[in-house]
N, C-alpha and C positions, 0 to 999 in steps of 0.2 A: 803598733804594727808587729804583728809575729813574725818570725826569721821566716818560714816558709812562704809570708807574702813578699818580706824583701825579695828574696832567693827569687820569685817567681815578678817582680819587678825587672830585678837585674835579667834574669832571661831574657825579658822581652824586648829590654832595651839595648842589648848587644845581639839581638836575632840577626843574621843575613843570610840570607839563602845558601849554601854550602855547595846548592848549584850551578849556580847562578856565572856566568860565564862573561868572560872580560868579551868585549866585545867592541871592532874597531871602529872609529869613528864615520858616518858617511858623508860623503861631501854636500855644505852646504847647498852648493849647486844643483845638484843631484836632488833635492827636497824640491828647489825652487822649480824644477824643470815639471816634477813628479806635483806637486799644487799645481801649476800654469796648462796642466793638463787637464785639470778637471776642471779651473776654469774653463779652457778652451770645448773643453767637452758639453760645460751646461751653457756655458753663453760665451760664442766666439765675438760676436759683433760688441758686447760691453769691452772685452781684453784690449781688441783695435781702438774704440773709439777712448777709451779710458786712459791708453798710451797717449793718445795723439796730445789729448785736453792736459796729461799731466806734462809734456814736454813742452806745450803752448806755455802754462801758467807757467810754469821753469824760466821761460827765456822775458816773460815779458817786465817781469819787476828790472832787467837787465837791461834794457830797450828804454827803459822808464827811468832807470837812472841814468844812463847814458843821456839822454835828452835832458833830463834837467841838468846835467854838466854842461851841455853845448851852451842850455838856456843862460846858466851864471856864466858862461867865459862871453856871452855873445854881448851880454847888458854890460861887462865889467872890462868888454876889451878898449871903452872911448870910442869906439868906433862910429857907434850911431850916433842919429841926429834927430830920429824921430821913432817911435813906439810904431809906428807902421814898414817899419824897414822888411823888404820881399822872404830878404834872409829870416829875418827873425819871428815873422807871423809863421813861417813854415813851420820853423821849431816848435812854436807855440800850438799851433793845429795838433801835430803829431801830440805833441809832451801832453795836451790837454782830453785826446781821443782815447788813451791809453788807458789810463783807469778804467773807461767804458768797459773796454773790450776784454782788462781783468777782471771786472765785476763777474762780465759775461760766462766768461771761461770759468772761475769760480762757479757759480749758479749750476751750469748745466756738471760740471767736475759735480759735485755734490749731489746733484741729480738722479744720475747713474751709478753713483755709489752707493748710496741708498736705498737706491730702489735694489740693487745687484746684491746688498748685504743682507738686507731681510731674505730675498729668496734663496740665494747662496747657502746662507747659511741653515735655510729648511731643508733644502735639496742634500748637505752634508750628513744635516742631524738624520735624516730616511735613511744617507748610504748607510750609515753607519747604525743603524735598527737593523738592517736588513742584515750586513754583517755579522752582528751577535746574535741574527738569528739563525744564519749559517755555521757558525763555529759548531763543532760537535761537543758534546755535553761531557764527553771523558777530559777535553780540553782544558773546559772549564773547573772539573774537578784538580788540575794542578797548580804548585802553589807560584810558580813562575808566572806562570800564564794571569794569576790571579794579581800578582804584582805590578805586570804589564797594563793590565784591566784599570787596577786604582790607577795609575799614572796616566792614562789615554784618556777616562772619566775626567779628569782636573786639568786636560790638554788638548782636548778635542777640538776647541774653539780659534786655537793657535794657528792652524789652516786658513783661519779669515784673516786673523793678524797678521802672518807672513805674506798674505796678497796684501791685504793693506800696505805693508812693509817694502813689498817690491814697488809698488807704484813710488812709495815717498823716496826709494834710494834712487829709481831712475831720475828722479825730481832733480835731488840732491849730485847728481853723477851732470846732469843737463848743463845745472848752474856752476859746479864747480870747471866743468869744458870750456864754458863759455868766459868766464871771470879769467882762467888759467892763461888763453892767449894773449887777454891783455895783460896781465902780471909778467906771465915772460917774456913779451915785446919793448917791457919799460923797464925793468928792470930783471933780467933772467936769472940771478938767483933768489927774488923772492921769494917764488914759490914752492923750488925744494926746500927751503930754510923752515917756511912752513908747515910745510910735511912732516917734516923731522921732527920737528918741535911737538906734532900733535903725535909721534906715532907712540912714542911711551905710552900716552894714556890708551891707545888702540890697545897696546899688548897685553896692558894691566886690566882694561876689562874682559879682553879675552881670557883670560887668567883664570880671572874671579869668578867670571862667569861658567868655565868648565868646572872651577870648586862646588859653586853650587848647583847646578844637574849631581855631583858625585854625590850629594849629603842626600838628594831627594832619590835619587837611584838606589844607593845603600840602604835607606831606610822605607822604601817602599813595604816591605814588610810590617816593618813598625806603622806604618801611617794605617794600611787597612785595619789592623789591631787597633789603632786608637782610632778610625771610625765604629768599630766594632764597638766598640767598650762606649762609648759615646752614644750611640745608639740604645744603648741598654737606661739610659736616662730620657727616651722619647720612648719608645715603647713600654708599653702600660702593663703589660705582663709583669716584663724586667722589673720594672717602677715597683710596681706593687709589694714582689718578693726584696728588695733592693729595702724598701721602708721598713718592711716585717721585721727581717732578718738585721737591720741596723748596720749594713754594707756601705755606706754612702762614702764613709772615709776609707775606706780600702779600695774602691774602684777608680775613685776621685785622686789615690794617692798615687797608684800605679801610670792613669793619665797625668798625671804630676810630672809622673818618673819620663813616661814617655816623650812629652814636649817638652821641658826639661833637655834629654837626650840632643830630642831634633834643635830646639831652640840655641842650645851653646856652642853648636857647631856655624846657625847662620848665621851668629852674634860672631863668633870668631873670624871668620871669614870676611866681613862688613868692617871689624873695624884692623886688619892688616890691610884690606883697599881702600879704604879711610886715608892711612897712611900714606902711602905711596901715591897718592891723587893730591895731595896736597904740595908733593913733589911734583910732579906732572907739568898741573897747573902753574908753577913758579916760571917753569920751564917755558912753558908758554907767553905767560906774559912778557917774561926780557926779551925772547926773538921778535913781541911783537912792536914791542918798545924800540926795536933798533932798526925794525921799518919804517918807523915814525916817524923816528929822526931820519933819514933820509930823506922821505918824502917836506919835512919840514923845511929842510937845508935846499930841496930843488925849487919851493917857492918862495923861500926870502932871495935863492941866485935868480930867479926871473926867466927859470927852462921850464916852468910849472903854471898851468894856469891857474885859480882858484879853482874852478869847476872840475878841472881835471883833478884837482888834489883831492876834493872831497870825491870825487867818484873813484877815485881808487884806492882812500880810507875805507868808503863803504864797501867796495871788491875784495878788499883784503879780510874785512871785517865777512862779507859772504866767502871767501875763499877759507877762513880757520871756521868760521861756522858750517859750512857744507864738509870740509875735512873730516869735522871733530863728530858733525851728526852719521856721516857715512861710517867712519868707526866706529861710532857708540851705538849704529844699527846695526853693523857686522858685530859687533859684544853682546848685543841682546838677540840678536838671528845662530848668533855661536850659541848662546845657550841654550833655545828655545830649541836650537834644531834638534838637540838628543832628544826632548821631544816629542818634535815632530816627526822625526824619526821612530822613536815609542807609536806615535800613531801608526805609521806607513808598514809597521813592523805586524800592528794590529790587524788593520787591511789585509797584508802580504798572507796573515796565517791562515796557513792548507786546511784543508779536511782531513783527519786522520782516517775515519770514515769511509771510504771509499763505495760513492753510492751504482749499487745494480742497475742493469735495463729492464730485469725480467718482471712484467706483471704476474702476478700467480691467478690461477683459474678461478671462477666466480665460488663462491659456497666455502664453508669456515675448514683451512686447512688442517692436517696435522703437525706437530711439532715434536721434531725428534734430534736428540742429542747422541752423537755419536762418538763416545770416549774424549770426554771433552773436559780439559784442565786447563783451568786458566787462572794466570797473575796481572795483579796489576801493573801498569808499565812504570817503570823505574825500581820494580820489585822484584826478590827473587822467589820469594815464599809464595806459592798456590794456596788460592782461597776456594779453588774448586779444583776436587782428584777425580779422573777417569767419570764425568756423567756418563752413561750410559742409558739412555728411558726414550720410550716414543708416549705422546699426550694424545691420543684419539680424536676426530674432530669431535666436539660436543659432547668431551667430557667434562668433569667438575672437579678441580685437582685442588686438595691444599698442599701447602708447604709448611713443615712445623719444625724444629728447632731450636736450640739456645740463639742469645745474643751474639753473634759475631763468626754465626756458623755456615752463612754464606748464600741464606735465603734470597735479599736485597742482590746481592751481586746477579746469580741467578735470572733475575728478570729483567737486570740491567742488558745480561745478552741476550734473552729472544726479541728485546726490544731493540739491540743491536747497537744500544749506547757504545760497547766495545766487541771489538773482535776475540773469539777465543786464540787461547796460547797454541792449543791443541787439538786433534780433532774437528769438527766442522759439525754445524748445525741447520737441520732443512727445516724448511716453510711447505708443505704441501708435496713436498719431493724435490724441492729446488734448495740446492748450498745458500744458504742467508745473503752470504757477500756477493752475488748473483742478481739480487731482489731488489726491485727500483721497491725504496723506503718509503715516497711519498704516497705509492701507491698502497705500501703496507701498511703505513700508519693510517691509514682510512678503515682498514678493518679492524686495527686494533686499539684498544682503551686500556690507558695506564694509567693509574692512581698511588703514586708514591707517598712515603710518609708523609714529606715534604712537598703539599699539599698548595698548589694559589690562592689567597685570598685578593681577589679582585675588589675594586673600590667600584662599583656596579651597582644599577638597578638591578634587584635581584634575578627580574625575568631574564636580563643581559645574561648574569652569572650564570644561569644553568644552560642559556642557550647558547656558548661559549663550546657547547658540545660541538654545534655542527654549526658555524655561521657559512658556509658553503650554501645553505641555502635561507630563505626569509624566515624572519622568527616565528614559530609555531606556538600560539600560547597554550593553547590545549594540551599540546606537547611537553612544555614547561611544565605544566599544572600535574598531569600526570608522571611526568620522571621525580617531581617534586613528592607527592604522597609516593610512591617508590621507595625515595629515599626517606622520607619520614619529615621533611623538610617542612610541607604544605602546613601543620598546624602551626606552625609560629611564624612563619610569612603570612598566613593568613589573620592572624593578630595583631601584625604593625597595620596601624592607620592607614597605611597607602597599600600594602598588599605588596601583592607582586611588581609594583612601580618603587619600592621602596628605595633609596637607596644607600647602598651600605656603608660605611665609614664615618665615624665620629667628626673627622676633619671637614667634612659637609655640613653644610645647611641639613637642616630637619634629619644626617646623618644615624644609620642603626648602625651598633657595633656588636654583631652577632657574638654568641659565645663560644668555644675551639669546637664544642660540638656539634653545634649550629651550622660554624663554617664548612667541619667536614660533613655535615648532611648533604650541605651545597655542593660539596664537590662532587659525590656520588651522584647526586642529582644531573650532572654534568656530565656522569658515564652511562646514565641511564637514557638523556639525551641523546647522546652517540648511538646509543645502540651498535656498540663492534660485533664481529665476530668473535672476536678473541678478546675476555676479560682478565687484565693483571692487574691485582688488587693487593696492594701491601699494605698490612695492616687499616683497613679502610675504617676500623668504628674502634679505633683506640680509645675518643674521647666521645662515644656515645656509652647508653649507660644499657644495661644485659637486656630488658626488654626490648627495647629499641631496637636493640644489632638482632637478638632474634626475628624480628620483625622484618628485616634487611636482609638478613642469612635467607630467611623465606620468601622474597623478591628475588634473591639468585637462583637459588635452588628452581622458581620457576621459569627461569627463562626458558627459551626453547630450547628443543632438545641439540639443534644445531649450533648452541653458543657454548662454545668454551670458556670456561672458568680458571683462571689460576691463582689463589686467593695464601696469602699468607696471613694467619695467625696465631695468637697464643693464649687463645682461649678453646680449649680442645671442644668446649661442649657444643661447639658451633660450628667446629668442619668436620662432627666424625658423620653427617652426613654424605659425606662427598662423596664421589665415585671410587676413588685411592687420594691417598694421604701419604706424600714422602715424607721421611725423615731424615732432616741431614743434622751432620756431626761431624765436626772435624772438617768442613770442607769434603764430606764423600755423601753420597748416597746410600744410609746404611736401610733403611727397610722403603717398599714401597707396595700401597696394597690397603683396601678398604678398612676401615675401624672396624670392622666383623672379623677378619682376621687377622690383624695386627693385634688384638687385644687374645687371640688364641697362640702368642710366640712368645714363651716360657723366655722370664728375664726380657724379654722385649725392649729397646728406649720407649717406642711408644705407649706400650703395655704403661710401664712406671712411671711415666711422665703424666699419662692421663689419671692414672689413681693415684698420683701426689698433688694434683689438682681439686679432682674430685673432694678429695680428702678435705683439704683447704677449706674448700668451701664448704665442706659437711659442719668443718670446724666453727665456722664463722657462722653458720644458721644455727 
């Protein structure tokens, strides 16, 4: 290993957010109330009858042991004289009905749960698609928010466990009420003694249990990294260059480094409550041991029935087992709640976003920037100074530029991903932050680098443009030859049914050029008003994208075009051509006269391409 891979090991594995903000604990109660609601929300009638059935089963095993006490003191008091005694069939009826009627309670308990868990749990998994599908896209680009995401992914499910969990403490709270009267009617210090005795190990898995939320919270960071890095040995790309290149032991070393990091913290943690549990439990057995003996010494004095004795062995024995499980479920509900908490936190997050009322008038607007600079949020540095430009309706615009010059950002705003710092930008005449979105994003088509590869029948993939209405396959067929798409979908076996992914049965696994044909294919579907096109044929090859360039170029004349690339031989068609630099607007104005302004960036930029390529022919 080279020191620059160490060095870049030990980064990752003391990364913490530097953001990242201490924040106070919310009350357990406060979850449970915040769950009990969206039960009550998707199914009121399961919550009622689910309490009722879990306070039944609670009391009856209690009912059931008390009757077999009456039954041994009744056979063992001499009393009788015959197996038909009035008294003792009674007992007998009940003590032998009982089971029945736990089986019963059992059955239908199980019933409703089941049936209540599978769709519960569909019903959550919808809210919570619908949610990430409302978050706004700037959100997701931060890294907190992205921390939050890996820990709510690996915690989503914990909303079914903590109902689970309520029903078994009320179980647990039922039987302990019920055991508790007669402990302190017979002897009224048994039961605090028992208390006492259990609450050490309460405290210590509280304890423990907040250590570990802190190891998974601190290194939330580190876990997305090491799903990252992991990932890179499932994807076939990755894989490929990973074998070339002879990377195996460098990626594999740093996931080393990684869980390694996480691993010796949970390993520590486990074995100091190892520890102390061993004390706990010591604790436990003497107090229970000197129960014992009491209750032992009241049935050799003859204040004790047998029946009673064993039924208040077994009361005590449910009185430290309902104690110890109600703590050991408030230790795992203590942990779990951060959490669930992490979820409700997920839930809770706003729209930064703030969506318009106003529809804009039918037919393809203009788009006009009006001294408009903007930074990222948590930044101080502007990635765009003073825009100033209006876009004509149906005109054909490129955007050309270095690397890191502000292009992307750019169409992140008329898409309205973020609001400007400065300045304000219209739609047709109307301020952006005005504009009901949903209705904007109908007229407009975005194709970012970062591009969907849907797991689809292909015909699916391109009609992905508009499912608002039924799939059009002629439509398909035609946005398909568009894109340039149609000759090699029309080559797999099944055609336009094909479906794409390796991981399938009879799966294709198109090639990056392939995919992105498909995704053009997609905007051609659409048919927007308004086309934003970032880099759309990086990984197609010059014939092809001129082929594509010449599909835009014809749209009508009422479609707007805003096409970023970096290949000049292919937008100096357009109508004007900006060039940005630095974050500003330095030239803007057709390849006719851009190529007429002495020292020009675009002038030099186009004839050191040119060039290039003269070179290479």
């Amino acid at each position: 290993m080279t020191n620059d891979s160490l060095s870049m090991q030990q980064a990752i594995t003391n990364t913490k957010d530097s953001t990242e903000k201490k924040e106070k604990d919310v009350f357990i109660g406060l979850n449970f109330y915040r769950i009990l609601k969206l039960v009550w929300a998707y199914d009121k009638t399961y919550l009622i009858v689910e309490f009722l059935l879990t306070v039944l089963r609670s009391v009856l095993p209690f009912v059931l042991a008390w009757y077999s006490a009456l039954f041994i003191n009744k056979i063992t008091s001499g009393e009788l004289t015959s197996i038909f005694d009035p008294g003792l069939i009674s007992i007998v009826v009940v003590y032998l009905s009982l089971p029945l009627v736990m089986g019963l309670a059992d059955v239908w308990y199980t019933y409703f749960f089941n049936k209540f868990y599978v769709f519960f749990a569909q019903y959550i998994h919808l809210m919570f698609i619908e949610k990430r599908h409302e978050i706004d896209v700037q959100t997701y680009e931060n890294a907190d928010f992205n921390n939050l995401v890996v820990r709510v992914n690996e915690n989503e499910e914990k909303i079914l466990w903590f109902t689970d969990w309520f029903f078994y403490i009320v179980g647990k709270f039922v039987v302990l009420a019920s055991v508790a009267f007669i402990l302190f009617n017979y002897r009224w210090w048994f039961l605090p003694i028992l208390i006492l005795s259990i609450l050490p190990d309460l405290v210590l898995q509280i304890k423990f249990g907040k250590i570990k939320y802190g190891i998974w919270d601190a290194k939330s960071e580190v876990k997305r990294k090491f799903n990252l890095l992991t990932f890179y040995f499932s994807d076939i790309a990755s894989l490929t260059e990973i074998k070339i290149f002879k990377n195996k032991d460098y990626f594999k070393n740093i996931i080393s480094s990684l869980l390694g990091s996480f691993n010796v913290e949970l390993n520590n943690n486990e074995n100091r409550r190892t520890k102390y549990k061993n004390l706990t439990t010591l604790i436990e057995v003497f107090v229970g041991a000197v129960i014992v003996f009491y209750l032992m010494n009241d049935v050799i004095g003859k204040t004790l029935a047998v029946g009673t004795f064993i039924f208040l062995l077994g009361r005590m024995s449910d009185t430290r087992e309902s104690i110890s499980e109600l703590f050991r479920g408030f230790s795992i509900l203590s942990s779990d709640n951060k959490f669930i908490t992490d979820v409700f936190k997920f839930l809770d997050t706003k729209k930064v976003v703030k969506n318009g009322r106003v529809k804009i008038d039918k037919g393809t607007p203009e788009i006009e920037f009006s001294n408009v600079s903007f930074a990222y949020p948590d930044t101080k540095k502007n990635v765009l100074n003073n825009f100033d430009f209006k876009i004509k309706a149906g005109e054909k615009i490129a955007i050309v530029g270095v690397n890191g010059a502000g292009k992307t950002t750019l169409t992140k705003l008329i898409m309205r991903f973020y609001d400007v710092t400065k300045g304000s930008i219209s739609i047709g005449g109307e301020n952006i932050k005005n504009i009901d979105l949903s209705d904007y994003y109908q007229r407009v088509g975005h194709l970012s680098q970062n591009y969907a590869h849907y797991k689809l029948p292909a015909k699916e993939i391109i009609a992905l443009g508009n499912t608002e209405l039924p799939l059009d396959i002629d439509r398909v067929i035609e946005s398909a030859k568009k894109s340039g798409a149609h000759e090699f979908i029309s080559a797999w076996e099944k055609g336009y049914d094909t479906q794409l992914g390796k991981e399938f049965d009879d799966g294709v696994e198109p090639s990056v050029g392939q995919w992105q044909k498909l995704a053009l294919a997609r905007m051609f579907y659409k048919n927007p008003q308004i086309w934003i096109l970032d880099e759309p044929t990086a990984s197609i090859d010059s014939v092809a994208e001129m082929e594509i360039f010449q599909e835009l170029e014809n749209l009508p004349e009422d479609k707007t075009v805003i096409l970023i690339s970096h290949r000049f031989n292919t937008v100096k068609n357009a109508n004007r051509i900006m060039v940005i630099e630095d974050g500003e607007v330095k030239e803007f104005d057709s390849h006719h006269k851009l190529m007429k302004i002495k020292d020009g960036i675009y002038k030099k930029l186009f004839e050191m391409q040119k060039k290039s390529y003269e070179t290479v022919v």
